[in-house]
C-alpha positions as CSV (number, residue, x, y, z in Angstrom):
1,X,171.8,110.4,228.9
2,X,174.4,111.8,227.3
3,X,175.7,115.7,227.2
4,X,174.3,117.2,223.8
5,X,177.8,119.6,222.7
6,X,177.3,123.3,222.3
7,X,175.8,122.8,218.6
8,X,173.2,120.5,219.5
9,X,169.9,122.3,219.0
10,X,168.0,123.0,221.5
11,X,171.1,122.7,224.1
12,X,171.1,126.8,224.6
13,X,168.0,127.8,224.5
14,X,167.1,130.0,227.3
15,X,169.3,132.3,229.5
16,X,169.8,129.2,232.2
17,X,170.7,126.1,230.1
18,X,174.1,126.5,229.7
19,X,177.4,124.0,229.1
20,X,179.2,125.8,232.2
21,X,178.6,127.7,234.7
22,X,179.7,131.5,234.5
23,X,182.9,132.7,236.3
24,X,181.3,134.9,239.1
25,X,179.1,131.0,240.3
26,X,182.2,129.6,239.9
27,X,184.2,131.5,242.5
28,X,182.0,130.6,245.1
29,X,181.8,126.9,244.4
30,X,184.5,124.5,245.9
31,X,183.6,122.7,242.5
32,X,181.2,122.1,239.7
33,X,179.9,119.0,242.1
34,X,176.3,120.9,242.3
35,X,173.6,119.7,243.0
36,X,171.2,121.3,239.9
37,X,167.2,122.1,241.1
38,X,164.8,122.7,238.2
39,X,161.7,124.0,239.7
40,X,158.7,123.8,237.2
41,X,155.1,125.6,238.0
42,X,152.2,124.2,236.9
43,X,150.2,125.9,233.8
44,X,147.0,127.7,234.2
45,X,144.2,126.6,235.3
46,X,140.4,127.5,235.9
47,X,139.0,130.7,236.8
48,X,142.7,132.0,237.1
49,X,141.7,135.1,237.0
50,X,139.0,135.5,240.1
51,X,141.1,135.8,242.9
52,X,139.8,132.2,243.9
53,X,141.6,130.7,247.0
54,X,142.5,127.1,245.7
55,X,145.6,126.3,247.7
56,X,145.0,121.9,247.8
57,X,141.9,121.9,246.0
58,X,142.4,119.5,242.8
59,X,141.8,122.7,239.9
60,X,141.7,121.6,236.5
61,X,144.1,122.9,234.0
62,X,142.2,125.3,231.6
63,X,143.1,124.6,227.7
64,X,145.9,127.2,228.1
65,X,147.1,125.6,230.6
66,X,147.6,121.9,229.1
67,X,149.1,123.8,226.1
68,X,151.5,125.9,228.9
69,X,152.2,122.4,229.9
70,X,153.2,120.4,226.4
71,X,155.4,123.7,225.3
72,X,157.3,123.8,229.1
73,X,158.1,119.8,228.2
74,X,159.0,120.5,224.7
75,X,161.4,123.1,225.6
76,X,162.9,121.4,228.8
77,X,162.8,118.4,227.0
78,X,165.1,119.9,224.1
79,X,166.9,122.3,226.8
80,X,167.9,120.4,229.6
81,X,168.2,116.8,228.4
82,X,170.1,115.8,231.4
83,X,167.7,115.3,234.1
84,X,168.0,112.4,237.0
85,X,165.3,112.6,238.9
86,X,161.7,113.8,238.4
87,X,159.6,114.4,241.5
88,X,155.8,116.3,241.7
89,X,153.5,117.6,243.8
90,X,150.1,115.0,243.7
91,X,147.3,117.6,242.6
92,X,146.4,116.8,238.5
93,X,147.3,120.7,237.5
94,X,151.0,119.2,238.8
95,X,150.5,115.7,237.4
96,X,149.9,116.5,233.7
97,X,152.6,118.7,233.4
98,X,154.9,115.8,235.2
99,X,153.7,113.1,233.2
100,X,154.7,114.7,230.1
101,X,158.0,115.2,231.0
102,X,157.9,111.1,232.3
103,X,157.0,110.4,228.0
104,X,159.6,112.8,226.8
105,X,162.4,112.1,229.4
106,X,161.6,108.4,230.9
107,X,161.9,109.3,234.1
108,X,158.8,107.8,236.2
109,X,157.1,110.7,238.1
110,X,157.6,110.5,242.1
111,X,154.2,111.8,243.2
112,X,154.5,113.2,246.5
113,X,151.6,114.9,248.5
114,X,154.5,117.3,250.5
115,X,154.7,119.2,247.5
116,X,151.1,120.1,247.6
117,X,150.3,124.1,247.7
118,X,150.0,125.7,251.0
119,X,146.5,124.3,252.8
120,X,144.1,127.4,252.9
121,X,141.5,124.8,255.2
122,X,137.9,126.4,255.1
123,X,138.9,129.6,252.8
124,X,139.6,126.9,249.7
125,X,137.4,127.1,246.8
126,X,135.9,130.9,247.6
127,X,137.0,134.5,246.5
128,X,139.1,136.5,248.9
129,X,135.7,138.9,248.2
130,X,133.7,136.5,249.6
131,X,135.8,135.9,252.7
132,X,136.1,139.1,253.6
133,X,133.0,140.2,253.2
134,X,131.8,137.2,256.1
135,X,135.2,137.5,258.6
136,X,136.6,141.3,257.0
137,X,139.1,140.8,260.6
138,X,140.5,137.0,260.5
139,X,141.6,138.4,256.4
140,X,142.9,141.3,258.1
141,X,144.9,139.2,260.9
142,X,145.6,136.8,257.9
143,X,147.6,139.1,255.7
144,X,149.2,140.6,258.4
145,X,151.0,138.2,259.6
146,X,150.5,135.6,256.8
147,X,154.1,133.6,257.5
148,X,152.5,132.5,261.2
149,X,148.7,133.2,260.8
150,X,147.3,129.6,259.8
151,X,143.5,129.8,258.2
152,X,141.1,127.8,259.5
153,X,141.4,124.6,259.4
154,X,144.4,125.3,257.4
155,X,148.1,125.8,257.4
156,X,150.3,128.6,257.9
157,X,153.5,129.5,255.3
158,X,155.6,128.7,258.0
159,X,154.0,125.2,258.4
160,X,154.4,124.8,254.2
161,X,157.9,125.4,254.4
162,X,158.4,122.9,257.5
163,X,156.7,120.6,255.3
164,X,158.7,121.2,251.9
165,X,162.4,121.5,253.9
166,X,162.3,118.1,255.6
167,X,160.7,116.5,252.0
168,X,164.1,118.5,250.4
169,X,166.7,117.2,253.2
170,X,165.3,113.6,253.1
171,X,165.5,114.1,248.9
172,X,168.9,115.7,248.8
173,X,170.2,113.0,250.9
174,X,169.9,110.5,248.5
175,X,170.5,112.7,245.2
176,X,173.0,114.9,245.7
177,X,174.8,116.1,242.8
178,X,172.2,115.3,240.8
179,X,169.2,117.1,238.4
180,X,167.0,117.2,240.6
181,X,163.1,118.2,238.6
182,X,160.2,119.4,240.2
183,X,156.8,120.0,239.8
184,X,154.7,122.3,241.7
185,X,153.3,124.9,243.1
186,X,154.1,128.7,243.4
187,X,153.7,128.3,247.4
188,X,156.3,125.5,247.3
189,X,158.6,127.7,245.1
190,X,158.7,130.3,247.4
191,X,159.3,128.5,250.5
192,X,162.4,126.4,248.8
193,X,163.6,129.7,247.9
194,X,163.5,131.1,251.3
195,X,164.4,128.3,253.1
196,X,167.9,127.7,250.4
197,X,168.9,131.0,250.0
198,X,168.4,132.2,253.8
199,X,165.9,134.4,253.0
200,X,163.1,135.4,255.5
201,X,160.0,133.9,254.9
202,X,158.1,136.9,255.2
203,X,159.4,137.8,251.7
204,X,158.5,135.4,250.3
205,X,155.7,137.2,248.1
206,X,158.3,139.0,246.2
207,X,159.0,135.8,244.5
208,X,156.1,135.9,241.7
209,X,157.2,133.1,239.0
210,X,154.3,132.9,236.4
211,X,152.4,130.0,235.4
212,X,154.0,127.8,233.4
213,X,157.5,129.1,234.4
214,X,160.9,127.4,234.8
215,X,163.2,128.4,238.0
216,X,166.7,127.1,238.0
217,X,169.1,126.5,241.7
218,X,172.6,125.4,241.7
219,X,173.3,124.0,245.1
220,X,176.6,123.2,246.5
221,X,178.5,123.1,250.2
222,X,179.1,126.9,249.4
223,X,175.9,127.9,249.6
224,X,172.8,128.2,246.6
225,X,172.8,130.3,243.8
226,X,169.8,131.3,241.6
227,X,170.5,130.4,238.0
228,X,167.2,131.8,236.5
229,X,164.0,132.8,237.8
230,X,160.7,132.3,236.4
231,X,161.8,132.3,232.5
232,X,158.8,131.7,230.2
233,X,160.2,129.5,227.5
234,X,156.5,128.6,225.9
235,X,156.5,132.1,224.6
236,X,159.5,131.4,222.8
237,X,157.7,128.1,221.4
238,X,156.8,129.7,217.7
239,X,160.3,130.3,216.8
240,X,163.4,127.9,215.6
241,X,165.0,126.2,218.3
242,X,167.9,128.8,219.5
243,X,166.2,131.6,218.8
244,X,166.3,134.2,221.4
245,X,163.3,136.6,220.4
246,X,159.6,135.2,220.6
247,X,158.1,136.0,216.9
248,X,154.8,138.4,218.3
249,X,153.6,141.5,216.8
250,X,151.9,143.1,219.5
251,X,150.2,146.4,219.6
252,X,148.5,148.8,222.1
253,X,145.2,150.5,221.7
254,X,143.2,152.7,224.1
255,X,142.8,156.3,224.8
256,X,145.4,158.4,226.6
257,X,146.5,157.7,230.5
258,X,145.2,154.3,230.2
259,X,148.7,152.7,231.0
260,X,150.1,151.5,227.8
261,X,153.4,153.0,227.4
262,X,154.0,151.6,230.7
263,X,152.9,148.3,230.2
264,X,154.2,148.2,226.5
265,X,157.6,149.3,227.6
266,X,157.5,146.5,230.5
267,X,155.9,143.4,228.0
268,X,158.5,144.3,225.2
269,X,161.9,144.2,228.4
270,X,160.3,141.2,229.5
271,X,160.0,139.4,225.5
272,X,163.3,140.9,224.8
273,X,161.6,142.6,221.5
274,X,161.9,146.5,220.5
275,X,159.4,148.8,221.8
276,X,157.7,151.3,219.2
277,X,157.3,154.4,220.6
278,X,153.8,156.8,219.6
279,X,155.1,159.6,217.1
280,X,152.0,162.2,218.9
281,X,153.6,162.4,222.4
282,X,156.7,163.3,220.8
283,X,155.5,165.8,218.7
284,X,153.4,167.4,221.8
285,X,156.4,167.7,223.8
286,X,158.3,169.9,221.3
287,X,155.6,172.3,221.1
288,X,152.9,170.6,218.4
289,X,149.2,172.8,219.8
290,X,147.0,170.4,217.5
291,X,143.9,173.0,218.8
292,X,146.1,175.4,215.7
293,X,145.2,173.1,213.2
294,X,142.8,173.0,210.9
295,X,140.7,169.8,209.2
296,X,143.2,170.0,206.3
297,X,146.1,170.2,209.0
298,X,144.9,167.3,211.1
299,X,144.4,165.0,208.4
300,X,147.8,165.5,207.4
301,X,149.1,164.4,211.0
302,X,147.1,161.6,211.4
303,X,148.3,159.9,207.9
304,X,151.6,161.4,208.8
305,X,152.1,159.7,212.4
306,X,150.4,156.5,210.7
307,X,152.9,156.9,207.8
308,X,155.7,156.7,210.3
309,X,154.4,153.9,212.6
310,X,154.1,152.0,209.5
311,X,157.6,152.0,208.4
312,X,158.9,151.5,211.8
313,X,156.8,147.9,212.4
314,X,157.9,147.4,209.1
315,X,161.8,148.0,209.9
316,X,161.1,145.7,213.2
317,X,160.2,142.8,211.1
318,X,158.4,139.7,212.9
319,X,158.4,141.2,216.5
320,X,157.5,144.1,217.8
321,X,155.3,145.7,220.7
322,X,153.7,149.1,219.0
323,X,152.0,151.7,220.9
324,X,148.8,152.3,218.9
325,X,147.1,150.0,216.6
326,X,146.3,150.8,212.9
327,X,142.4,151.1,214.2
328,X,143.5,154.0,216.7
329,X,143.9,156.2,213.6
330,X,141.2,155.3,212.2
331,X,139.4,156.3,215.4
332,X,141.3,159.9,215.9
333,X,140.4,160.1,212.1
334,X,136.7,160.1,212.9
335,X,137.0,161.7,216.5
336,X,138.6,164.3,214.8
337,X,135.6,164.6,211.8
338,X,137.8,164.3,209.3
339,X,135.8,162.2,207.2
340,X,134.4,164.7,205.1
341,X,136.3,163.8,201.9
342,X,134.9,160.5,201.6
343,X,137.1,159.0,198.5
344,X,140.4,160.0,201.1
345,X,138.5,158.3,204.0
346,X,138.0,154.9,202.4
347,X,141.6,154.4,200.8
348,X,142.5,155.6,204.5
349,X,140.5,153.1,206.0
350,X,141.1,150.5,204.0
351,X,144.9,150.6,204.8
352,X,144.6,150.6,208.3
353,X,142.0,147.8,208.2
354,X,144.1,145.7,206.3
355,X,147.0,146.4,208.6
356,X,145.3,144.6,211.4
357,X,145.6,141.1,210.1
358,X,149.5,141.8,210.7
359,X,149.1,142.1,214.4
360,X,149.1,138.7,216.7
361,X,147.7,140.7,219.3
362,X,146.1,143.9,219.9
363,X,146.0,144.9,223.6
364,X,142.8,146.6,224.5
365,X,143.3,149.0,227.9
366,X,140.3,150.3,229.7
367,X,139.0,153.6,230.0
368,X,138.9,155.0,233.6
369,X,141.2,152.5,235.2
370,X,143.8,154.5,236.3
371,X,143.7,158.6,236.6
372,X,145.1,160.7,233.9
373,X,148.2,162.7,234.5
374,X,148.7,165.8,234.0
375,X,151.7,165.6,232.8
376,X,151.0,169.0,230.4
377,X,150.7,166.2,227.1
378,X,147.7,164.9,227.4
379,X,144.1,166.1,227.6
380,X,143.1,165.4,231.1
381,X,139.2,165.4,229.9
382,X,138.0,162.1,231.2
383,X,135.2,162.1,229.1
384,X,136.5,163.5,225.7
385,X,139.2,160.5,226.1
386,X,136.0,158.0,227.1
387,X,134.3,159.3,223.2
388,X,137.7,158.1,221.5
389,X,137.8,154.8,223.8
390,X,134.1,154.1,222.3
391,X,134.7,155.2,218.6
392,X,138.0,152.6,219.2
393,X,136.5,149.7,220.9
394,X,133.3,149.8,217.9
395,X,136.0,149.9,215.4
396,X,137.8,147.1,217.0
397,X,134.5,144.9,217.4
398,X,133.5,145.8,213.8
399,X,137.4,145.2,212.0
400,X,139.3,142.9,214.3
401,X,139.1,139.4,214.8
402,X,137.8,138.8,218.1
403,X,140.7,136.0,218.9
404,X,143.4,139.3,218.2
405,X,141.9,141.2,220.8
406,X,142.6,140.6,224.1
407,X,141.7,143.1,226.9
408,X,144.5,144.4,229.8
409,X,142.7,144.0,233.1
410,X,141.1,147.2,234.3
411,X,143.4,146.3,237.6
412,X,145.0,149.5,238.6
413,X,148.2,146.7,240.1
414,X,150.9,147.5,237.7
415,X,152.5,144.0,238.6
416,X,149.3,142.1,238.5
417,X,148.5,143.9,235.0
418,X,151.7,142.6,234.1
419,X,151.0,139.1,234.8
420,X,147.9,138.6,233.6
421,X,148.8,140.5,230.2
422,X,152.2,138.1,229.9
423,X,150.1,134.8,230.3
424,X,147.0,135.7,227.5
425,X,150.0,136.4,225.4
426,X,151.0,132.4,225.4
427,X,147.0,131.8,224.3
């Protein structure tokens, strides 16, 4: 195949598929002779989200995950056109990603059952709940030393990485120098990691590349360097080849100290897209006592804040992550009793119900997840922040689509918030 030049599209998209490679990779390389490794997980697949323990049981991919699948291709495809070899593990959620990539690149797939997630034995296909619930101790002994501990009838990580490092030295002995793609499994990920980079294996759990994810190594007699971890080029897929901004208009809603200026502030570093602060916090932290104001007062704020928020999603343009929806004035407007003046309240809410069709995703947080701090903002009342959450989700049932909404896991795990939040958004 030959090398598309620096004004081919497609040729730079993503921070990893470059022309050359930067000047600190460089000056620990004898010479560009490198031996490239494009590591490709496998999209999402069925009941994803119940903590089920599927190591080499044959999951199916859900809808998500096929789509995960044909935008990972297109992009690579487009990306990386120079690819040599194409190797994956044997399980279907592997094989339909692979055999995509065989249509778009011609290279035939090299199915290999080493490149199989870790075995979990007896503990496949069943919740970590329900196996703790019937051995609470073997879990226990498990997860304490999970790099040695093998479950039963299993294997342990230290016997996947045995497994995947004499597949890798037989494969690098014939390919070296060469693009090197493959398809797998987080498990396998981690251990290649480990095992090139001289990394213990018991960290191998801070490696976390999503679903659907591209991982890039650059191997060489110096040693291996990490070109990009876990990028998530589907969520880019909407927007003109080279872009480097995903076109998603995403906004927060939930009551106060349920986690979304956290989160928001996290999605919008991770998507590379400007974060809309709330105009209230502010306005409490220099002084504002809303308890001073009266009906006539509070209306004011409400279309005020809204006002702002408004001009500031319009200023961001096609992406944006927002913290509040248009609906979570409409719900202080009526939590607030302000809808006495009824000719004011419908031009009011007929704004902000308008304004939802201009959201691709509204972010739903639970009430009661996490604990409210008292951070001397915020009312710390769990229940008067439970009557907003209810007068917001009905309005959110009533006026938004039900696609747009998408609930944040009521998982107090910041990181596994994170994840799951990240992978709804490519649905």
């Amino acid at each position: 195949m030959s090398k598309p030049s620096k004004d081919t599209p497609g040729a730079l998209v993503g921070q990893a598929a470059r022309e050359k490679f930067e000047p600190t990779t460089l000056s620990i390389m004898p010479n560009e002779d490198v031996t490239r490794i494009s590591l490709l997980r496998h999209g999402e697949v069925e009941s994803f989200d119940r903590r089920i323990v599927r190591g080499q049981l044959d999951a199916a991919l859900t809808l998500r995950g096929r789509e995960q699948s044909e935008l990972v291709t297109d992009w690579f495809a487009r990306a990386l056109p120079e690819q040599d070899v194409l190797f994956s593990s044997d399980l279907s959620r592997c094989g339909f990603l692979a055999r995509l990539l065989e249509e778009r690149t011609g290279l035939p797939v090299q199915s290999d059952a080493r490149l199989r997630e870790q075995s979990m034995g007896d503990w496949q296909g069943r919740t970590w709940d329900e196996i703790t619930a019937e051995d609470g101790a073997r879990v226990t002994a498990y997860w304490d030393n999970y790099v040695e501990t093998t479950p039963p009838n299993g294997e342990s990580l230290r016997d996947l990485q045995a497994r995947v490092r004499g597949w890798w030295d037989e494969v690098h002995a014939v390919h070296a120098g060469k693009h090197i793609t493959i398809v797998t499994h987080i498990g396998v990920i981690r251990s290649l990691l480990c095992s090139l980079l001289d990394i213990p294996l018991g960290d191998a759990l801070r490696f976390a590349p999503a679903v659907g994810s591209y991982t890039s190594l650059l191997v060489s007699a110096a040693g291996t360097v990490v070109e990009s971890f876990g990028e998530r080029p589907w969520m880019w897929s909407n927007q003109s080849v080279g872009s480097t901004k995903p076109a998603l208009r995403i906004a927060l809603s939930g009551s106060a100290g349920t986690g979304k200026t956290t989160l928001g502030r996290a999605l919008a570093d991770q998507l590379g897209i400007p974060f809309i602060e709330e105009g209230m916090r502010a306005r409490l932290e220099k002084g504002l006592d809303i308890h001073t104001l009266d009906v006539r007062g509070l209306r004011s704020l409400v279309r005020e804040l809204w006002l702002e928020q408004r001009e500031a999603q319009e200023a961001a343009g096609e992406a944006f992550i927002v913290d509040r929806s248009s609906l979570d004035y409409a719900a202080f407007w009526l939590h607030y009793n302000l809808y006495e003046e009824h000719a004011q309240t419908d031009e009011f809410f007929a704004e902000l119900r308008a304004s939802t069709e201009h959201y691709d995703r509204i972010l739903l947080f639970p009430w009661g997840a996490l604990p409210i701090e008292a951070d001397g903002v915020r009312a710390t009342n769990q229940w008067l922040q439970l009557r907003f959450q209810t007068i917001l989700e009905g309005l959110l049932d009533r006026y938004a689509a039900g696609a747009q909404v998408s609930r944040v896991p009521a998982a107090s795990d910041f990181d596994e918030r994170l994840r799951v939040v990240l992978g709804s958004l490519s649905s």
